[in-house]
N, C-alpha and C positions, 0 to 999 in steps of 0.2 A: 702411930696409935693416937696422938695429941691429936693430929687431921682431922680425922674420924670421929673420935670424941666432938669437937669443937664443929665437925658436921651435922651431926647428931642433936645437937644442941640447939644448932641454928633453927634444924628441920623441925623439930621442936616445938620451938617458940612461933614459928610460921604457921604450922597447926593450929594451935591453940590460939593464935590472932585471927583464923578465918572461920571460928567455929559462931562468932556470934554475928558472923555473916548469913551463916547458914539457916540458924533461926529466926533472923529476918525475916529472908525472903522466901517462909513459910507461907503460902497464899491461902490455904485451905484445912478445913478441920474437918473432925468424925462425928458426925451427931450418929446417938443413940436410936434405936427401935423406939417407937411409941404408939399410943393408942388416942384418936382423935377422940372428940367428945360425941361424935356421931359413932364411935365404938370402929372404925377402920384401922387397921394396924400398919403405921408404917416403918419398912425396911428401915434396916440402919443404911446409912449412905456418905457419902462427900458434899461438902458445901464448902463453897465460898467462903472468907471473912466478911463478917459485916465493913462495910463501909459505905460511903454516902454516892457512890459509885454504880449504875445502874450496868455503866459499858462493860465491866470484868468478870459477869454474873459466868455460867457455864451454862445456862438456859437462853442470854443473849444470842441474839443473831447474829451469827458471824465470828462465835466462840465454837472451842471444840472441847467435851470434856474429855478426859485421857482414860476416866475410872469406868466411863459405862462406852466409849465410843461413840456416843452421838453429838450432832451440830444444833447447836442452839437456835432457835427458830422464833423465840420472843422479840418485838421489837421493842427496844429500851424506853 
């Protein structure tokens, strides 16, 4: 029973070390619906993080996004 306990424990604490791994390597967020000032309304969707990074966009060439299925076809 001490085993198990003391396995438990382990498994645990190993958890809870890879959890602030996981929000790391968060690459992308949710933007909201919104309404341009020419009055167009757009969907909510997935984007990118900002970053100063042209290569990682999901519009890049030679990117794939995973949320709409399609290949990026801007060149950077």
């Amino acid at each position: 029973m001490e085993r198990k306990l003391r396995m438990l424990m382990i498994f645990m604490v190993m958890l809870l070390g890879l959890q602030p791994l996981q929000a790391e390597a968060q690459s992308n967020h949710r933007v909201r619906g919104y309404v341009t000032r020419g009055g167009v309304y757009v969907q909510p969707h997935r984007a990118t993080n900002p970053d100063r990074s042209r290569l990682n966009n999901y519009s890049t060439r030679g990117n794939y996004n995973p949320y709409t299925g399609k290949i990026g076809t801007r060149y950077p």
